[in-house]
Every structure is written in C-alpha cells, then in structure tokens.
C-alpha positions in Angstrom: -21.5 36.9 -0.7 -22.8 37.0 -4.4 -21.6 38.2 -6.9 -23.0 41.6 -7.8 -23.8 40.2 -11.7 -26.2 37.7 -9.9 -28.1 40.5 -7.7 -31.2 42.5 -8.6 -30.7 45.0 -5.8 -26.9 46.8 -4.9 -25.8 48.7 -2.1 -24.7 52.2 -2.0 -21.7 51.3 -1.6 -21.3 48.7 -4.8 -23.1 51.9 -6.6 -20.2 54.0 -5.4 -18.0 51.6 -6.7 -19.1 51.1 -9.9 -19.7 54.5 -11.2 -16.9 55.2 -9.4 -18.2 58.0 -6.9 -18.2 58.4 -3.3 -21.1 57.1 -1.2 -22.2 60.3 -0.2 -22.5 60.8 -4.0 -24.6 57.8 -4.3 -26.4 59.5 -1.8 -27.2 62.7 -3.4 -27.8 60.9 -6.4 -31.2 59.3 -4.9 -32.2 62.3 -3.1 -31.7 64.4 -6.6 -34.0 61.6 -8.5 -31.4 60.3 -10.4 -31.2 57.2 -9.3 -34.1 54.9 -7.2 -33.0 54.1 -3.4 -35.4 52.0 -1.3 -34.4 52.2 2.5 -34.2 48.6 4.2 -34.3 47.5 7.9 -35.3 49.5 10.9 -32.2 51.1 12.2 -33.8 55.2 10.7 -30.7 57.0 9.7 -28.4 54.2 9.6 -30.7 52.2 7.8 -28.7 50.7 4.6 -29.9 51.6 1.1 -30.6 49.3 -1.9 -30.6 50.4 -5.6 -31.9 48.8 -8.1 -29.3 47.4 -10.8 -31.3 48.1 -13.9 -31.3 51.8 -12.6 -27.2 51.6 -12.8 -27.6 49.8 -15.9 -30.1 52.9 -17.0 -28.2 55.5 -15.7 -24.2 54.5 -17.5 -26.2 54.0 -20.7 -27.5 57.4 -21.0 -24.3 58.8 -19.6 -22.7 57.2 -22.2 -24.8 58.7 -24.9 -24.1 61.9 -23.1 -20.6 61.8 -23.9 
C-alpha cells in the first residue's frame, strides 16, 4: 500500500486518523461541506469514500489559525 504522503486522494478512514476523529465524523464532515468526499465504486451505501488531501491539508491550516 502507499504511503499516504504519496497519495492525492485518502480514505475516510486515513481522514479519521489524521485529524484524529471517528469515521463517522469524517462522515458528517463531507455531508456539512467541510470537507470534499467523492463516492467511488458501485456498491451504493457501502461504497467507500475518497477525500482529497489538499482539502486535509486546507482544513488543519485554517484550524490552526483558529486556535
């Protein structure tokens, strides 16, 4: 598997891990806006969900500035 430095896209659950939050957080997270998810595959519900890293990159910088 790669490494997650060398990947343009992340799962929800490499987003969960990072900002160190649930998946379901993740989750919420795209369906509030706050972050971009693009469903991929054809399994409907359980379809796994990609995230684009410069949105994580995006997002921690501002909640850095936040704080």
């Amino acid at each position: 598997m790669r490494d997650i430095a060398e990947k343009e896209y992340l799962t929800s659950e490499e987003v969960a891990q990072i900002l160190r939050v649930t998946r379901a957080t993740v989750m919420n997270m795209i369906k509030k806006g706050q972050l971009r998810g693009k469903k991929v595959g054809i399994g409907g519900i359980s379809s796994p969900w990609r995230i684009p890293k410069e949105d994580i990159v995006k997002y921690v910088e501002l909640k850095d500035k936040e704080e």
